[in-house]
N, C-alpha and C positions, 0 to 999 in steps of 0.2 A: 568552747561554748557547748552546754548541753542540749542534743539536737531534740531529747526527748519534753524539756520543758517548755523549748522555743514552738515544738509541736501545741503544746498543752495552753500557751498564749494565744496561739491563732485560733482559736477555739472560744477568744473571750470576748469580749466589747473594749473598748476606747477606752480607758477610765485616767486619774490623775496619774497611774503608774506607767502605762501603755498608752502610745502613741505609733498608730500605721502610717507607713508616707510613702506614694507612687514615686520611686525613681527610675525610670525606665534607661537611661544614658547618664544621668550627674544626678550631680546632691542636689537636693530638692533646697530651693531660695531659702524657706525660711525652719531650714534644720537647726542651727545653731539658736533659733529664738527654746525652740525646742529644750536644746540640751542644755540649753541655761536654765532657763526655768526648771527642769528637775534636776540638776544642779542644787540650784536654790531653796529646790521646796523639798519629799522625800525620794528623789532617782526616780530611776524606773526604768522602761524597754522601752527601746524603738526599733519598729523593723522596717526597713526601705524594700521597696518593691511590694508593696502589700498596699492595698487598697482599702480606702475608708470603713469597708464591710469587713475585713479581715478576710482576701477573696485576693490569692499572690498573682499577681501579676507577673511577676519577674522583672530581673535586671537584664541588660545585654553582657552575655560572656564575658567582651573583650573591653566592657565598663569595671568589671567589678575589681581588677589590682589596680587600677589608677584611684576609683574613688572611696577605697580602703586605704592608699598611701594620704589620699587628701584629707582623709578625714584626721588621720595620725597626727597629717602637721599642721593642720589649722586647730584642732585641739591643745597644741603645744605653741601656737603663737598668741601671744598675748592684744595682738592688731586686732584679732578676730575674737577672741576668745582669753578674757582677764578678769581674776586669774589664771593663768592656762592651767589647762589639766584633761593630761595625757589620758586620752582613748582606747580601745584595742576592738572593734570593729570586727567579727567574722563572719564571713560567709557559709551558706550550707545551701543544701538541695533539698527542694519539698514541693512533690508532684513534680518531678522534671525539670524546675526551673529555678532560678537563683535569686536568692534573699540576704540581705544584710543585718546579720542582729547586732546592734550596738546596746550594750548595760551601763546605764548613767549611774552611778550612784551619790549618794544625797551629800553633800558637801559640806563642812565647816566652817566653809569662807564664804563670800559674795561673790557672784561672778556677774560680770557683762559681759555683752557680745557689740560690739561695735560700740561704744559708750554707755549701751541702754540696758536698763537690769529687768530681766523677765522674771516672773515667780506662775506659777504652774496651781491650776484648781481642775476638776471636773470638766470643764469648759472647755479646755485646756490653756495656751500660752496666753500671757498677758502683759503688756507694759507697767511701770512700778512710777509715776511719773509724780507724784511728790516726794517730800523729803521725810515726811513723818513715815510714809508708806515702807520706805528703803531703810529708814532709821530702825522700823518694827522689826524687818528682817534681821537688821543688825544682830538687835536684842536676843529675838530667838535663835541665833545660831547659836550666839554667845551663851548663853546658860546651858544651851543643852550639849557642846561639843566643848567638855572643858580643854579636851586636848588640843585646842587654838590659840589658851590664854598664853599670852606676851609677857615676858621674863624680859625688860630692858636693860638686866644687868648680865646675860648670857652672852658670851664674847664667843669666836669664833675657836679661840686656843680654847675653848672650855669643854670641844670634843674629841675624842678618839682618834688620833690622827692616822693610826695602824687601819682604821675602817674604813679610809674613803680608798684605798689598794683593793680591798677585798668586793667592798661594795661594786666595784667599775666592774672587779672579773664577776662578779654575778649577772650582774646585766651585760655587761656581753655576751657571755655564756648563753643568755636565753636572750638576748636581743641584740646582735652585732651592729647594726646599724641605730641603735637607739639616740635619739638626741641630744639625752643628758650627757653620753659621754665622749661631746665635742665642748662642752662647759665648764669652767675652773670646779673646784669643789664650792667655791660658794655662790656660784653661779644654780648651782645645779641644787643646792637649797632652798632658793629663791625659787626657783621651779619647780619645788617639791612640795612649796606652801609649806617650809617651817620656816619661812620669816617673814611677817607681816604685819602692818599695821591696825592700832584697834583706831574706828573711826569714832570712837566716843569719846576714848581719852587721849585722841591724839599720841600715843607711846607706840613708839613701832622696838621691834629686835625680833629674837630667837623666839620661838613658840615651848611651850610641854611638851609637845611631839618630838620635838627635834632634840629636847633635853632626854628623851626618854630612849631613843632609835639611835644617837650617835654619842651621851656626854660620857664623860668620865665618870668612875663608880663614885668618887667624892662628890660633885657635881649634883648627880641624882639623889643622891642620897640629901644634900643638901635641900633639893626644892622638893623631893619629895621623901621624907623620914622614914614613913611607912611601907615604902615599895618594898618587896620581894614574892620571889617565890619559892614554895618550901616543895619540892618534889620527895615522896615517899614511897619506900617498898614495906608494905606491913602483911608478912607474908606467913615468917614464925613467928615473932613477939606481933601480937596484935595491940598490945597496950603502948608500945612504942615506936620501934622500926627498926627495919633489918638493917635497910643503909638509908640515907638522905642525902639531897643536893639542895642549896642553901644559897639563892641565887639574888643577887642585890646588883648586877649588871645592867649596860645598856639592851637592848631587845634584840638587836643584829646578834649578838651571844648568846643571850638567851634563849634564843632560838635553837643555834648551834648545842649547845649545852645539854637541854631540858632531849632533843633527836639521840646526840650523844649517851645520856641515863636512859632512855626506852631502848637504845640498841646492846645495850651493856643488860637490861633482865627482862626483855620478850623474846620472843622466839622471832623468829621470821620466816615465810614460806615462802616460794617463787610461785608464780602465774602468765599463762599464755593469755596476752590479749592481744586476738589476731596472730600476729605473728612477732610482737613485740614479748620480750621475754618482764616482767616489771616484779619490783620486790610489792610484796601485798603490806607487810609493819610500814614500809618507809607512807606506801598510798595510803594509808588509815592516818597512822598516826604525824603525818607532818600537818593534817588537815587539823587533827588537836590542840595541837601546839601551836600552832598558827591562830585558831578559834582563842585560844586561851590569852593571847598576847594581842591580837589585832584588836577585840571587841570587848576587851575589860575598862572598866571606869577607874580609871588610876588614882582619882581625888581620893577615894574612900577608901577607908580604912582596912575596909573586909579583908582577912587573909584571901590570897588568891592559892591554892592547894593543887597537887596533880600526885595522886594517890593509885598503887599501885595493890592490887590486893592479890587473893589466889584464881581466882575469877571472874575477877572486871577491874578498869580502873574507872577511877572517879576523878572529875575535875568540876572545883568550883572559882569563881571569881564574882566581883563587886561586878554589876550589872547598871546600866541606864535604860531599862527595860521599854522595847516598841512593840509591849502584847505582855500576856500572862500565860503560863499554863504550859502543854507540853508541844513542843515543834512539829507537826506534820510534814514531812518530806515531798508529799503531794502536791499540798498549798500553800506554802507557806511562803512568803514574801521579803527576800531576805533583804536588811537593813543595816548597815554600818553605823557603827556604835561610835569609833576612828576612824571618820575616810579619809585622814593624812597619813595614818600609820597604814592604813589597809593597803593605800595608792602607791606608799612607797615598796613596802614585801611584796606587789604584783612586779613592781621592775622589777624585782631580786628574783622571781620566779620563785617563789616561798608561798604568794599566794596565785589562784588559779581567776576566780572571777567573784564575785559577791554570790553566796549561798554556794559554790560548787563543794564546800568542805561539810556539807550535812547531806549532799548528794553523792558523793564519793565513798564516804564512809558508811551510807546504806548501801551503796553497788559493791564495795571490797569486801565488808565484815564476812556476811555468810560462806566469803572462800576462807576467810582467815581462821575464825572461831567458829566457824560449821554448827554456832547455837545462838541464841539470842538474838535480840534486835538493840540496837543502839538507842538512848534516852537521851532526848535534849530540852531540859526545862527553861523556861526565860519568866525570870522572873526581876525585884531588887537582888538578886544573887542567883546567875545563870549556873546551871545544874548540868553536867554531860558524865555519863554510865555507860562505856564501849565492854562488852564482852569479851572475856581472854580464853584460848584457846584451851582446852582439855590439858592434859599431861604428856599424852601422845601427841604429837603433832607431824603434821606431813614432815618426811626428809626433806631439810636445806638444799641449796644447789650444786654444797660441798658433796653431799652423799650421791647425788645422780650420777647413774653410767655417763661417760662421755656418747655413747653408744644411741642413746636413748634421747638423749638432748640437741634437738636440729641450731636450735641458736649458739649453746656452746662451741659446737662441729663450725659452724660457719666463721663464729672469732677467730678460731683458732688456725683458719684458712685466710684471714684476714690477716691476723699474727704474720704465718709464713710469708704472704704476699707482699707487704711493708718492707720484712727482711730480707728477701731476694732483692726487693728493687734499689734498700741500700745497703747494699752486702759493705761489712766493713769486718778484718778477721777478729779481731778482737773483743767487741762489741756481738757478734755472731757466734763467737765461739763461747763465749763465756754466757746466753743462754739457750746454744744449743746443748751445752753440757747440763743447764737443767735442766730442757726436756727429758734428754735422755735420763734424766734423773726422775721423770716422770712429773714433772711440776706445769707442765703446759697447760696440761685444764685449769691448774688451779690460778695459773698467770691471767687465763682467756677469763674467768669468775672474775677474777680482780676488774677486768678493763668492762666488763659488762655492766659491774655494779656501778661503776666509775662512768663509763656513759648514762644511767638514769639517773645518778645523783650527783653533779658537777659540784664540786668546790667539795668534797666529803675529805673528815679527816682519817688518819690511818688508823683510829680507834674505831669506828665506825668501821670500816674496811675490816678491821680483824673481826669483829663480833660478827660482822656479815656473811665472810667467807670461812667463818669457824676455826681460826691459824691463832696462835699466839702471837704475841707485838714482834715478838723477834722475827717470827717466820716472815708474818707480813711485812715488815720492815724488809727484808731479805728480798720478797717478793717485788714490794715497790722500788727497790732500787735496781733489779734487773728490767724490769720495764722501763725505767727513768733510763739507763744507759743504750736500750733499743730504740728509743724513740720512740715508746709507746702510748706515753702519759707524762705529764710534767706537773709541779709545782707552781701555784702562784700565789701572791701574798706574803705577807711576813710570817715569819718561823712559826710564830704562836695561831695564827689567828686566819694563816691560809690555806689552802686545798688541795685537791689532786686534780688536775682535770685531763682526758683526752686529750694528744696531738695534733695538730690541723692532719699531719697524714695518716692518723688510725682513725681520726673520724672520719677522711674520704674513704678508709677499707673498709670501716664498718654500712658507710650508705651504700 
């Protein structure tokens, strides 16, 4: 959660988006009327511990992991909160004391909280207590959130069966204890709001969301003809393109995919935040890719494009526009276009929170491309223009003295440490022979990039650490025999991630 906007709110009045609530020991009784109604109507913030004035009161210390764990799971229980939908709650410090910011964002579905439906105005929360009242809400989610429409001919075999493997390590990767993944696979879709019933026409099954995040390429292609995405480099032939990628997949790849072609013709730079070492391409541009796939209008036909040029890329897509004109990073009020598809890439840790990918990409650019400022137009067809770096660009991590670099120096103390504690001859010997071959920095580069980007594949990993597929292949399988990172998922379509014991070396 960004500490600087959450700053920039306590600053404002109450209004339909913002709602303050003292909780000094527990959630305040009527929270949930709260997060239904902006649920229902467009999200918004709520901050606990903050008083009617926007004047923090604070929380008690030894309150605030208990009523962050309760908020998690009374958000994901349907008794309390139906449809359920999963929360993520953070705390920070402001003037000394502690506050809870929770980000609702505006839903595609209906929800209750104890059988009763709220909807959210100026005033703020409100009961819904006829039937024409609840039926209007219907209507308006329905036209305006196509990605809810109900496909009753979408069977369960009609998706990607290699993706719910890869899916489970993402989210555990970034949320071990997550709930979903105590749930069958079709458990956990039901929980994800891509199966639901429309209350008008009575027809319940699979949603577009769900056809679009997990189906088969035949599948989508079927309910939606139109889909694709044309990724281009137009760098020397400007009348056509250097290379293209040609993407008519489900969105879980696409993702992978679209990451894959930016790490294959940008550069990349490393950056100290604090004391974290983080790739600056991966921080910009997964926020893009992410923008380009979470918040496009899939009905419409508009090409969706991610255009690569000599000094900026360009991305457009089909829009359901909530404003015109260009995006102020200041104030700007961000709004989910998909908040099933958005809800699901925050399990996957693909997305960070609603709005953090127009805030990230203003905080990284100036280290990355040391020119420009980033353009984000919202219009019937969303506009974004990221500035690419000069010709010259800072040295990679590959080129850095080990000398010079304290997070390198520490892996690679970390490396040792692992292998003393399971010393095995063969296994040790085979790559202490690469050190001595001089390859340990470029091992410790390998496990570093591999701890901030879990689940990355070995093509990524070569274009990262600047080796060719062989070398890196050569690399990852000496680390695979240390213990140092492993494989999960199917051949095609899984990852590298950290070992439970090189990530206790590395903490």
């Amino acid at each position: 959660m960004n500490q600087e906007r959450t700053l920039r709110l306590l600053g404002t009045c109450e209004s339909i988006r913002l709602e303050y609530k003292e909780a000094a020991s527990d959630l305040p009784r009527n929270l949930f009327e709260t997060i239904c109604s902006m649920l229902n109507r467009d999200g918004g913030d709520i901050l606990l511990g903050v008083n009617d004035q926007g004047q923090v009161s604070g929380i008690a210390p030894d309150a605030v992991r208990t009523m962050i764990t309760n908020l998690v799971n009374l958000s994901n229980n349907p008794q309390k909160l139906d449809p359920p939908h999963i929360l993520y709650p953070m705390s920070l410090q402001v003037d000394g004391k502690t506050i809870i910011h929770l980000q609702v964002p505006s839903s595609s579905q209906v929800h209750n909280t104890s059988g009763v439906v709220f909807d959210r105005s100026n005033d703020g929360d409100f009961k819904l207590t006829s039937t024409a009242q609840i039926a209007d809400l219907y209507n308006r989610k329905r036209t305006h959130y196509t990605e809810g429409l109900v496909y009753a001919g979408l069977r369960f075999s009609d998706f990607k069966e290699e993706l719910f493997p890869k899916i489970r390590n993402l989210i555990n990767s970034h949320h071990p204890t997550h709930p979903w993944l105590a749930l069958s696979d079709e458990q956990m879709l039901e929980k994800a709001g891509l199966w639901k019933r429309d209350p008008q026409t009575q027809v319940e099954g699979y949603t577009l969301a769900a056809a679009l995040l997990l189906g088969k390429d035949e599948v989508i292609q079927s309910v939606l003809p139109h889909y694709k995405i044309d990724a281009l480099v137009r760098r020397m032939d400007l009348n056509r393109y250097d290379d293209r990628l040609y993407i008519q997949t489900n969105l879980i790849d696409a993702y992978d995919l679209l990451m894959d072609f930016v790490a294959k013709h940008l550069p990349d730079s490393f950056f100290m935040e604090g004391s974290q070492r983080v790739s600056l391409r991966s921080k910009i541009f997964r926020e893009v890719v992410a923008n380009l796939i979470v918040h496009r209008e899939y009905t419409n036909a508009y090409p969706c494009t991610f255009i690569i040029k000599e000094d900026v890329l360009e991305t457009e897509n089909a829009n359901n526009p909530h404003g015109f004109g260009p995006i102020d990073p200041e104030r700007f009020s961000p709004f989910p276009k998909n908040p099933t598809i958005a809800k699901f890439f925050i399990q996957l840790g693909r997305v960070e929170e609603l709005g953090s990918g127009v805030l990230n990409i203003n905080r990284y650019l100036k280290f990355y491309a040391g020119q420009g400022a980033p353009e984000f137009v919202e219009g019937n067809v969303f506009r974004v223009r990221i500035p690419l770096p000069a010709k010259e660009t800072p040295k990679p991590a590959s080129s850095l003295p080990v000398e010079s670099d304290p997070i390198l120096t520490k892996t690679m103390a970390a490396i040792d440490a692992l292998l003393s504690d399971s010393y095995d001859g063969g296994i040790n010997g085979g790559i202490n022979g690469g050190i001595n071959g001089g390859i340990k920095p470029e091992i410790a580069k390998l496990i570093i990039f591999i701890a901030d980007s879990a689940g990355v594949s070995s093509r990524q990993i070569s274009s990262t650490i600047q080796k060719s597929t062989r070398t890196t292949e050569r690399y990852l399988q000496i680390a695979r025999q240390a213990g140092l990172i492993e494989y999960r998922g199917p051949l095609k379509t899984g990852g590298y991630y950290l070992s439970l014991k090189m990530a206790e070396q590395l903490k």
